[in-house]
C-alpha positions as a LaTeX table, in Angstrom:
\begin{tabular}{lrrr}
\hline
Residue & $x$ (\AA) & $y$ (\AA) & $z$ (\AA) \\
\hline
Unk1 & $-0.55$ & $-37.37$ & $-11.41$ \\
Unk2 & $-2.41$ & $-36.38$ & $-8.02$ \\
Unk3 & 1.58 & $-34.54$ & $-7.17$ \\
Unk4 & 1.62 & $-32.40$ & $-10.61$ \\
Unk5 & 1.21 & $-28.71$ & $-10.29$ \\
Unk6 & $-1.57$ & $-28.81$ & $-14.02$ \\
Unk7 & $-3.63$ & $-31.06$ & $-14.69$ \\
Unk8 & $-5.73$ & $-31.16$ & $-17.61$ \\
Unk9 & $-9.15$ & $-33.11$ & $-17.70$ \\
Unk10 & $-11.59$ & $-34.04$ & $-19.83$ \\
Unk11 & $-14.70$ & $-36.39$ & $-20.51$ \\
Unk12 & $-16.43$ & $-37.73$ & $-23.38$ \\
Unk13 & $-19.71$ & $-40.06$ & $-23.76$ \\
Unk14 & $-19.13$ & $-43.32$ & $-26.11$ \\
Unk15 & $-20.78$ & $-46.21$ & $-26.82$ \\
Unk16 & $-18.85$ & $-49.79$ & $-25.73$ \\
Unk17 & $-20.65$ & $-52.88$ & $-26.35$ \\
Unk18 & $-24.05$ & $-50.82$ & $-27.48$ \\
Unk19 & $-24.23$ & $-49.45$ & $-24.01$ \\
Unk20 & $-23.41$ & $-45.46$ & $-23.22$ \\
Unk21 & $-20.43$ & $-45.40$ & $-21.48$ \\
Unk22 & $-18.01$ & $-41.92$ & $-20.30$ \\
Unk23 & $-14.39$ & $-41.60$ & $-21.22$ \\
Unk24 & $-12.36$ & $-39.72$ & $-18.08$ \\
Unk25 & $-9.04$ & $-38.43$ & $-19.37$ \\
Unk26 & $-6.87$ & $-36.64$ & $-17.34$ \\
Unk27 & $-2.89$ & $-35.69$ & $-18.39$ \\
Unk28 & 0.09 & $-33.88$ & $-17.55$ \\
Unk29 & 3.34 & $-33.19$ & $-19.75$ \\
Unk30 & 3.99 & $-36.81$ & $-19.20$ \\
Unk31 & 1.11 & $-39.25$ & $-18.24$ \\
Unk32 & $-2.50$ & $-39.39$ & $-19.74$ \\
Unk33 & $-4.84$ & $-41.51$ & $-17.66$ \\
Unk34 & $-7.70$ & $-43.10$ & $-19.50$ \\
Unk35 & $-10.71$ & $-44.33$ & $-17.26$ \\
Unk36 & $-14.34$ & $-45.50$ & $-18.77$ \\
Unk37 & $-17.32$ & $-45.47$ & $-16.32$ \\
Unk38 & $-21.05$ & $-45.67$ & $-16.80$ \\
Unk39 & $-21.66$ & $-41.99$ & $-14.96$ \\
Unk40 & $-19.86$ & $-39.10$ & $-15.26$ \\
Unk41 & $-19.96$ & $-36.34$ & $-12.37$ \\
Unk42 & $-18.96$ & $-36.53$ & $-9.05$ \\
Unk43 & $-19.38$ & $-40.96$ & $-8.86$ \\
Unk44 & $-17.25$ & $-41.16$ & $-11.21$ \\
Unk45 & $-14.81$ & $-38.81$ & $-10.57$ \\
Unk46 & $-13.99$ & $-40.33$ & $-7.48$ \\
Unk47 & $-14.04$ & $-44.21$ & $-8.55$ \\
Unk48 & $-11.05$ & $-43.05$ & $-11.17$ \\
Unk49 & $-9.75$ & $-41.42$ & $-7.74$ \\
Unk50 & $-7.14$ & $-38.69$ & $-9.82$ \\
Unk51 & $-8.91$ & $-35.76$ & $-8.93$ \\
Unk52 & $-10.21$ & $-36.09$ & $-5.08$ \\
Unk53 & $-6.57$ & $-36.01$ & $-4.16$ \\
Unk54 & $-5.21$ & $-33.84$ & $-6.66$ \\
Unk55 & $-4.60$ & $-29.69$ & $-5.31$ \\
Unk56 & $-2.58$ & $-27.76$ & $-8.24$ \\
Unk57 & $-4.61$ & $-26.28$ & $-11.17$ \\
Unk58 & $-7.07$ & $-28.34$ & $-13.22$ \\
Unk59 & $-7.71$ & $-27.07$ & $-16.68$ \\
Unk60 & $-10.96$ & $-28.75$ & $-18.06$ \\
Unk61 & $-13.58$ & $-27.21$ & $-21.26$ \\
Unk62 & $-15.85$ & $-25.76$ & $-18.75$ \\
Unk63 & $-18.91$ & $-28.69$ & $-18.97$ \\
Unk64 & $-21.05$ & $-28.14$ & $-15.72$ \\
Unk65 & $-20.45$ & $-32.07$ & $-14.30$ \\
Unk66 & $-16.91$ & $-31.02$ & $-13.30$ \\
Unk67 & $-17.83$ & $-27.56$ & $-12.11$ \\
Unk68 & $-19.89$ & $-28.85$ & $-9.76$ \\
Unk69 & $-17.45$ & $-31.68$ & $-8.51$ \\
Unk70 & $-14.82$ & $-28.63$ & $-7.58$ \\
Unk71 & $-17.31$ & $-26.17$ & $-6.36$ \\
Unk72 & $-18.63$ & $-28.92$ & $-3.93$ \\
Unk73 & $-15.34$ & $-30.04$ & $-2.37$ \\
Unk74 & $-12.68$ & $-27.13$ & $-3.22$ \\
Unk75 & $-9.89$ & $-29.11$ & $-3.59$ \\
Unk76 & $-7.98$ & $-27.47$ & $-6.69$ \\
Unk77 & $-7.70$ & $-24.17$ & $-8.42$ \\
Unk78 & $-9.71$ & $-24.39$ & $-11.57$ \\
Unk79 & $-9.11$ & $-22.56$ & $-14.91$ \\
Unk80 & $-11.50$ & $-22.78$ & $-17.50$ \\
Unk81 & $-10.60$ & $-23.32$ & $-21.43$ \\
Unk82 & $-13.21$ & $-22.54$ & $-24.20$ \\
Unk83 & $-15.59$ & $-20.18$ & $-22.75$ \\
\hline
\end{tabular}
């Protein structure tokens, strides 16, 4: 996934075991990663370690968490869907 030219992310908060945990999702035509962690952000980001290394376009829903992971490293070209 970290080679593909798109890559489209996205998180989601969910409860597992009565606690609040984050679903991290990221795709291309072909693979979808699924990755729970108890943050969501930049920590988390880089424990599911798809995104520090990826550098084609990520396509994401525009939720600030991620905008702030790409505007502090610039490591990818980012295109924002549902604004």
């Amino acid at each position: 996934m970290k080679h593909k030219d798109i890559l489209a992310i996205y998180e989601a908060g969910m409860n597992i075991n009565a606690k609040r945990e984050w679903l991290h999702v990221a795709s291309t035509e072909s693979l979808t990663c699924y990755a729970t962690h108890s943050k969501r952000g930049y920590e988390a980001t880089e424990a599911v370690g798809i995104l520090p290394e990826f550098q084609g376009t990520a396509i994401h829903d525009s939720r600030s968490p991620i905008l702030n992971i790409f505007a502090a490293t610039l490591f990818a070209m980012f295109t924002i869907c549902g604004i």
